[in-house]
PLY file of the C-alpha trace (Angstrom):
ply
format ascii 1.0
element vertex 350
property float x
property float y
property float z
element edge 349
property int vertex1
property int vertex2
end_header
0.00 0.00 0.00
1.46 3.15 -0.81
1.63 5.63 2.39
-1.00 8.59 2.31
0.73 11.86 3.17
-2.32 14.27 2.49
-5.84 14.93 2.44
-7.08 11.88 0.14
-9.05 12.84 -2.62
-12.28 14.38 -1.87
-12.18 14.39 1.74
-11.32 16.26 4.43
-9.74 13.80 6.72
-5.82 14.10 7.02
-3.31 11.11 7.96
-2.94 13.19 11.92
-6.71 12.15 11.78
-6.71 8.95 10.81
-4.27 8.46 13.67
-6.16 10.00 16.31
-9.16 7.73 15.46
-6.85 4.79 15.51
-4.93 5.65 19.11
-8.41 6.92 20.67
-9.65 3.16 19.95
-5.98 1.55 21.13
-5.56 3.93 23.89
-1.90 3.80 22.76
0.15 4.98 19.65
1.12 2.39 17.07
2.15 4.55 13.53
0.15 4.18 10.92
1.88 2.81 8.06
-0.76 3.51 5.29
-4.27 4.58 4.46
-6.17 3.66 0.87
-9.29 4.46 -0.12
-11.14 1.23 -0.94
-11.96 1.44 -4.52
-15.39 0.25 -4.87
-17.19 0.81 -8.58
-20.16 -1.54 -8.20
-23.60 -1.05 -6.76
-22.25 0.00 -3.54
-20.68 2.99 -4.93
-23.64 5.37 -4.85
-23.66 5.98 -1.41
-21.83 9.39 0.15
-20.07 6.77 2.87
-16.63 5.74 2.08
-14.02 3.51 3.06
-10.11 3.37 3.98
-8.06 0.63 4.91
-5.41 1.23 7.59
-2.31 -0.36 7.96
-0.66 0.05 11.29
2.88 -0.68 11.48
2.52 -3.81 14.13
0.52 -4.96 10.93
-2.75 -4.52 12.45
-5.40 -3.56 9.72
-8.84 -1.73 10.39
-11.25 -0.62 7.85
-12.59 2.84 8.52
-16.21 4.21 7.01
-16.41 7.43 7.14
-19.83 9.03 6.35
-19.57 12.08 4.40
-22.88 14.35 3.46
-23.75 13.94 -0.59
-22.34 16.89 -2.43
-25.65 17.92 -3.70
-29.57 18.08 -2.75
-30.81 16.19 -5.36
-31.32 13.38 -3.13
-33.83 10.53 -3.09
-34.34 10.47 0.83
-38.00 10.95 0.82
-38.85 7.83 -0.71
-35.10 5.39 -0.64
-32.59 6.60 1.84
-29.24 4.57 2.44
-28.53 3.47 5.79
-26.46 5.10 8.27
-23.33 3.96 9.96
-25.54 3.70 13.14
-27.78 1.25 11.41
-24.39 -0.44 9.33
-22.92 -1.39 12.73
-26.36 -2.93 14.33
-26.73 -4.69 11.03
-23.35 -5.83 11.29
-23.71 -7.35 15.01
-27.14 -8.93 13.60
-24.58 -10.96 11.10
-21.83 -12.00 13.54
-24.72 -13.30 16.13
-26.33 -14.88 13.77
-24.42 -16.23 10.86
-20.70 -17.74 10.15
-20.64 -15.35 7.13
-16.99 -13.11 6.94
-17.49 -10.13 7.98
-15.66 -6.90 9.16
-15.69 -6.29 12.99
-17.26 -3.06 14.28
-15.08 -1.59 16.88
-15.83 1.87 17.53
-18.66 4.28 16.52
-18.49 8.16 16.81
-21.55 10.37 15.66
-19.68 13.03 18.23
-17.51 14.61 15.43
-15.14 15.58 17.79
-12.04 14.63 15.55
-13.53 14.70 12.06
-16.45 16.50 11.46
-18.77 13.37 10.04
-19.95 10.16 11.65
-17.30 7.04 10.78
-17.17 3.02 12.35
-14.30 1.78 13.21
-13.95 -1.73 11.97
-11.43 -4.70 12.22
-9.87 -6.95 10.21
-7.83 -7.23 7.06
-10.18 -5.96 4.01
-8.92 -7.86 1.01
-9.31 -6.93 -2.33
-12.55 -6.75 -4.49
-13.08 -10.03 -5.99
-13.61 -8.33 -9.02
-10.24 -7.06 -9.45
-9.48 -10.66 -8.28
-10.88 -11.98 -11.34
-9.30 -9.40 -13.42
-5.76 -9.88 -12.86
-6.14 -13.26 -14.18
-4.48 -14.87 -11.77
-7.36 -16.86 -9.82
-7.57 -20.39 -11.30
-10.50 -21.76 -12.22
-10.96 -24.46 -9.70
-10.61 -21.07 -7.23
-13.05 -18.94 -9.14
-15.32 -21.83 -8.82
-15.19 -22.48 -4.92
-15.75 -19.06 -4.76
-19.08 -18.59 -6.45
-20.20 -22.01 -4.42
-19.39 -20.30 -0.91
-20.49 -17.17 -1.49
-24.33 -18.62 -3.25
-23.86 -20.35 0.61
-23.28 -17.62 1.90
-26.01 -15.36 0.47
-28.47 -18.35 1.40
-27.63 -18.68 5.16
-28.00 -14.97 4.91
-31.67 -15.20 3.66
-32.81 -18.22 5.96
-31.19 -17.17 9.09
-31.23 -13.09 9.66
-34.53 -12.37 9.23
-37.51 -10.03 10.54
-41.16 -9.18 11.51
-41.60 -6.30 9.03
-40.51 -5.35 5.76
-38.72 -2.28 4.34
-35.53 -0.49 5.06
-34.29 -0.47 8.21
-35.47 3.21 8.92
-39.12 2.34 8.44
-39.40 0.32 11.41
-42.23 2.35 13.09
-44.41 1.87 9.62
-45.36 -1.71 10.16
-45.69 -2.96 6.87
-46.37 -6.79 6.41
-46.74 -6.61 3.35
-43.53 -7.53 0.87
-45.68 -5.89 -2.05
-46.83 -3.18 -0.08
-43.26 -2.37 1.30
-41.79 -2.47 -2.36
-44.46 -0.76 -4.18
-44.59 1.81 -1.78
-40.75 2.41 -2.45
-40.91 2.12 -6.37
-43.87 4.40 -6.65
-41.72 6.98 -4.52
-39.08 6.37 -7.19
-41.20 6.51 -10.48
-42.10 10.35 -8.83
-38.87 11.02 -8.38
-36.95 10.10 -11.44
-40.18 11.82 -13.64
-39.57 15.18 -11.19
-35.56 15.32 -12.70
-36.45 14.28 -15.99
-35.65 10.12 -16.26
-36.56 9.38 -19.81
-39.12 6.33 -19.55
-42.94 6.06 -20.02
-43.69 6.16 -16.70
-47.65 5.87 -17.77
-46.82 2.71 -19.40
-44.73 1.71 -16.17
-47.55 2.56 -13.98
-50.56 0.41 -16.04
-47.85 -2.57 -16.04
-47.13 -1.82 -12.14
-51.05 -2.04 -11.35
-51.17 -5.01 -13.21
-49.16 -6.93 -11.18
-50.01 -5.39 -7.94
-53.61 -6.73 -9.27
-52.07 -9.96 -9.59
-50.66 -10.16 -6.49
-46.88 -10.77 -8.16
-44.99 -10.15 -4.87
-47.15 -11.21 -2.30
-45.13 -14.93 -2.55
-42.44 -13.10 -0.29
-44.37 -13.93 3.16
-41.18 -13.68 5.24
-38.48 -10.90 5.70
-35.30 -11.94 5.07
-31.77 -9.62 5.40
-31.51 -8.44 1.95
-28.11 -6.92 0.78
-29.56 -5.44 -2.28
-26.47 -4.26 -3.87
-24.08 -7.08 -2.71
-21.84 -8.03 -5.88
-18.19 -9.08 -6.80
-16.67 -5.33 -5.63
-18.28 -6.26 -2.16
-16.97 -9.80 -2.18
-13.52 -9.30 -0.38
-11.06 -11.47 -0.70
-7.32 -12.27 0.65
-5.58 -12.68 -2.73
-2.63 -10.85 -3.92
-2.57 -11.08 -7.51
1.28 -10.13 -7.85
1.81 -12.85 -5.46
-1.16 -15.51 -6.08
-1.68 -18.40 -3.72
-2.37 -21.94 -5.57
-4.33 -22.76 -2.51
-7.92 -23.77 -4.06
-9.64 -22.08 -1.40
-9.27 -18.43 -1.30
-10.66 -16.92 1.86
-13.18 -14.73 2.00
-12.68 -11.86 4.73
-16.13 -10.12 4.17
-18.78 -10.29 1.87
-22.21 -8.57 2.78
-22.92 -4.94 2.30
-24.80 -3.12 4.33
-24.95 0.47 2.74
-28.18 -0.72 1.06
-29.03 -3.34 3.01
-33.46 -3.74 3.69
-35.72 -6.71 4.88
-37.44 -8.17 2.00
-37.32 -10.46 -0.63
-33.95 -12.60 -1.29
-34.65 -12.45 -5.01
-33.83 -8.60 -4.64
-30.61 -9.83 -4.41
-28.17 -7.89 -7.41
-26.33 -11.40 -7.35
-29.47 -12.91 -8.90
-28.62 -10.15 -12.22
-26.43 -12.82 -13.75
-25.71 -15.31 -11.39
-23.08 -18.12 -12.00
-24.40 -21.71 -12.15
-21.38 -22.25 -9.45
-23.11 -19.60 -7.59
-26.80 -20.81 -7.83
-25.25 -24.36 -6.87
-24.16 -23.02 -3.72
-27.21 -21.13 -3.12
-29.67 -24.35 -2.97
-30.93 -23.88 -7.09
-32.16 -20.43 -8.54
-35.09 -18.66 -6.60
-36.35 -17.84 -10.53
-38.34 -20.71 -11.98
-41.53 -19.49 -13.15
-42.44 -16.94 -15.73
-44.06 -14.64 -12.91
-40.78 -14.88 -11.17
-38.97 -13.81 -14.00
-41.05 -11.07 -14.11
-40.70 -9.85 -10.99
-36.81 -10.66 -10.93
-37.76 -7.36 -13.76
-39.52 -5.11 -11.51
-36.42 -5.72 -9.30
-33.48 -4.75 -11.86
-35.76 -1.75 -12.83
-35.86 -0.71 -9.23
-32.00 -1.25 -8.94
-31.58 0.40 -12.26
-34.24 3.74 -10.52
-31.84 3.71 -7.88
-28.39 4.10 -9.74
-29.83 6.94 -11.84
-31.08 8.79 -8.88
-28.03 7.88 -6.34
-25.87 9.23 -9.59
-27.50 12.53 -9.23
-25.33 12.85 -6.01
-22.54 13.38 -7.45
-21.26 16.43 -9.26
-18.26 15.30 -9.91
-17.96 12.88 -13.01
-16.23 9.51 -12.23
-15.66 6.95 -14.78
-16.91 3.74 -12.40
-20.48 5.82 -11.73
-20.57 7.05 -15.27
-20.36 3.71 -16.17
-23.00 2.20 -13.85
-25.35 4.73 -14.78
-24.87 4.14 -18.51
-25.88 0.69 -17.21
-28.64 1.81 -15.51
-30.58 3.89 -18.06
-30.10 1.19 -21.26
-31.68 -1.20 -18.29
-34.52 0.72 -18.05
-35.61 0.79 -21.55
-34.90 -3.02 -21.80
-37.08 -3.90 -18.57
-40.08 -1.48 -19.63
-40.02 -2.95 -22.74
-39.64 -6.94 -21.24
-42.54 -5.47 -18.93
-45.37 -4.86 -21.52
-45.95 -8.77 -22.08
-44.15 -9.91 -19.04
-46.89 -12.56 -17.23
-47.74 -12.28 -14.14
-49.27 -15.31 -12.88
0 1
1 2
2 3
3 4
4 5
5 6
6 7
7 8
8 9
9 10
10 11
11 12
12 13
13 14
14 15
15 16
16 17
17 18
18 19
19 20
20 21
21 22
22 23
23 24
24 25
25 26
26 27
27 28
28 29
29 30
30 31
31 32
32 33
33 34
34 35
35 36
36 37
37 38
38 39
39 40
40 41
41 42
42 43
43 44
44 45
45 46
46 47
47 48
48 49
49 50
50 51
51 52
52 53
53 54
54 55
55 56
56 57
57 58
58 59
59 60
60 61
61 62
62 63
63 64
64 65
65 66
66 67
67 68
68 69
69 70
70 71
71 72
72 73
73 74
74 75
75 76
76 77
77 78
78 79
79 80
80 81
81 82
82 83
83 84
84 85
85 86
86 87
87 88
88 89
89 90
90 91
91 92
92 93
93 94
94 95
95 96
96 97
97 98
98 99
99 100
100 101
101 102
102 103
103 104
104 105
105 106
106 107
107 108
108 109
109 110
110 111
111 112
112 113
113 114
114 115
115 116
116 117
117 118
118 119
119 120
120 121
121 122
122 123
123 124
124 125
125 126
126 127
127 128
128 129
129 130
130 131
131 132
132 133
133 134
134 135
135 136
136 137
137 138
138 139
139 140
140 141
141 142
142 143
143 144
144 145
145 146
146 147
147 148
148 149
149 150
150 151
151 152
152 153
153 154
154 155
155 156
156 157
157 158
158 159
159 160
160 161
161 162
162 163
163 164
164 165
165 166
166 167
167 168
168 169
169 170
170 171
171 172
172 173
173 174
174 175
175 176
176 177
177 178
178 179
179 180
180 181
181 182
182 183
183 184
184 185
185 186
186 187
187 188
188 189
189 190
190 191
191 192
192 193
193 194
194 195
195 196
196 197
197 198
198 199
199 200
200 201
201 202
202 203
203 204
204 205
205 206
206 207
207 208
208 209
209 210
210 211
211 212
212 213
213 214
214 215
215 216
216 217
217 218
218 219
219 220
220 221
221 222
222 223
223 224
224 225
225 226
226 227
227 228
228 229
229 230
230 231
231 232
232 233
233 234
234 235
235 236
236 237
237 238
238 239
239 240
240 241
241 242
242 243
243 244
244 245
245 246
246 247
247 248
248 249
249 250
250 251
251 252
252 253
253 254
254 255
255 256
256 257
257 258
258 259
259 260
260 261
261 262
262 263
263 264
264 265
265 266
266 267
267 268
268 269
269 270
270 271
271 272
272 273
273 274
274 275
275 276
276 277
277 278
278 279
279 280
280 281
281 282
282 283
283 284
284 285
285 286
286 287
287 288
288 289
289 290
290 291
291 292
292 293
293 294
294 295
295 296
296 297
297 298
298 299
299 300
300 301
301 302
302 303
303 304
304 305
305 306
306 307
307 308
308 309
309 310
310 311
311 312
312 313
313 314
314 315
315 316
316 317
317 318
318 319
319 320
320 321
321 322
322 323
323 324
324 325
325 326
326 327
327 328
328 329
329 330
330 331
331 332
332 333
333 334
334 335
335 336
336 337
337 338
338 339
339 340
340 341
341 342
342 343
343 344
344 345
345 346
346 347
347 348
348 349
């Protein structure tokens, strides 16, 4: 890692910071040897929080999230907010009580902004790398891609079965008791389709609406009777693992040191899931067989990549700044749109 020596980009927290956050934990000073900013460019990139890995130089690591305000109002917060670090680190505890899935320790949370001003969590462990840079060096073999994609389809289904809730909805709306999976993620795409038409999202949102009734009518997401942990943006930039790629291990298992998001994380319906996009037979193996068998599954696995796609469009409106990973995403994001309205018009939905 290569030593941080100023302000990193777009923040305002120096390397005398970082410190002080790490010695207030320790009690005791132990020099940081270096600080990167985690370099996420999948789903879990449109949120204002970010991440740093810190090296001390006893070796220790921590991951730090530091939650910055979005550089802009156009927000979506009346209708789809992203979680705090508050409700990060209970969601985090949920996991390690819970589940055997990797995860990233919570140490330490300050909302006093005494040393920075903005919220961060403290968090042990040794972060990894994104398993999507992983598979981009070229260096994993295949027998380790595929033990990969058979844990972590595991993984994602021991998160579905065993954290689970009484309501459904994000994590904020707690107090709204809905029981309802179809009234919890209607209720949140509606507040979308009014957003994205108030900024000018090019779709037919009358169209959207007639096919939306329809399968409200039809009752297409009322099969969801039980609220399950959701991730909702978990994908292979939020799978980290301990590979070095200049330096690859020929071990066939390559461990996992944490996997689940939390950023976006809501009770609902596994099938949410961004993993189910274009999941990996290797994956779905691992997961217990695809959760998408019939054709009004298939539809609603649509309704769910539109509402993904809603997000990344609005979430991009966050940033003024131009970045080529978001860019990217949202060029995803609005060809999706078109293709899943259009998929929509004769999609069945019984």
């Amino acid at each position: 890692m290569e030593q941080t020596t100023q302000r990193p980009e777009q923040t305002d927290v120096t390397l005398k910071e970082f410190q002080e956050i790490v010695d207030g934990f320790r009690g005791s000073h132990i020099s940081i040897s270096s600080v990167q900013k985690l370099d996420v460019q999948g789903f879990s990139a449109f949120t204002p929080t970010k991440a740093y890995a810190i090296l001390l130089s006893d070796d220790t690591s921590y991951m730090l999230k530091v939650a910055y305000p979005s550089s802009t109002s156009n927000t979506i917060s009346a209708y789809y907010t992203t979680n705090t670090i508050e409700v990060e680190r209970d969601l985090l505890q949920i996991l390690a009580k819970t589940t055997d899935i990797p995860h990233m320790e919570p140490l330490k949370l300050d909302t006093t902004l005494r040393i920075i001003p903005y919220p961060y969590l403290l968090l042990a462990g040794k972060p990894g790398i994104p398993l999507a840079l992983a598979r981009q060096s070229g260096k994993l073999s295949s027998r380790q891609s595929l033990l990969l994609d058979l844990r972590i389809g595991s993984y994602f289904k021991q998160l579905h079965e065993s954290v689970q809730n009484d309501w459904f909805g994000l994590p904020s709306q707690g107090n709204d008791e809905l029981y309802s999976w179809q009234e919890a993620f209607t209720s949140l795409l509606e507040g979308l389709l009014h957003e994205g038409e108030t900024i000018g999202v090019d779709i037919p949102y009358e169209d959207v609406r007639r096919y939306l009734s329809r399968a409200i009518g039809s009752f297409l997401f009322d099969d969801c009777e039980v609220p399950s942990l959701v991730s909702f943006t978990g994908d292979e930039w939020t799978v980290m693992v301990d590979f070095d790629p200049e330096t690859p291990t020929e071990d066939e298992q390559v461990p996992i040191t944490s996997m689940i998001p939390t950023s976006h994380a809501l009770w609902g319906d596994p099938m949410l899931e961004a993993m189910f996009l274009e999941p990996s037979l290797a994956f779905l193996e691992g997961y217990g067989g695809s959760p998408v068998v019939f054709a009004r599954q298939k539809t609603k696995r649509l309704w769910y990549t539109l509402f993904l796609a809603l997000i990344v469009v609005l979430q991009a409106e966050s940033y003024k700044a131009h970045r080529s990973d978001i860019d990217s995403k949202t060029s995803w994001a609005r060809d999706t749109l078109v293709t899943c309205v259009e998929k929509l018009k004769d999609a069945p939905c019984y």
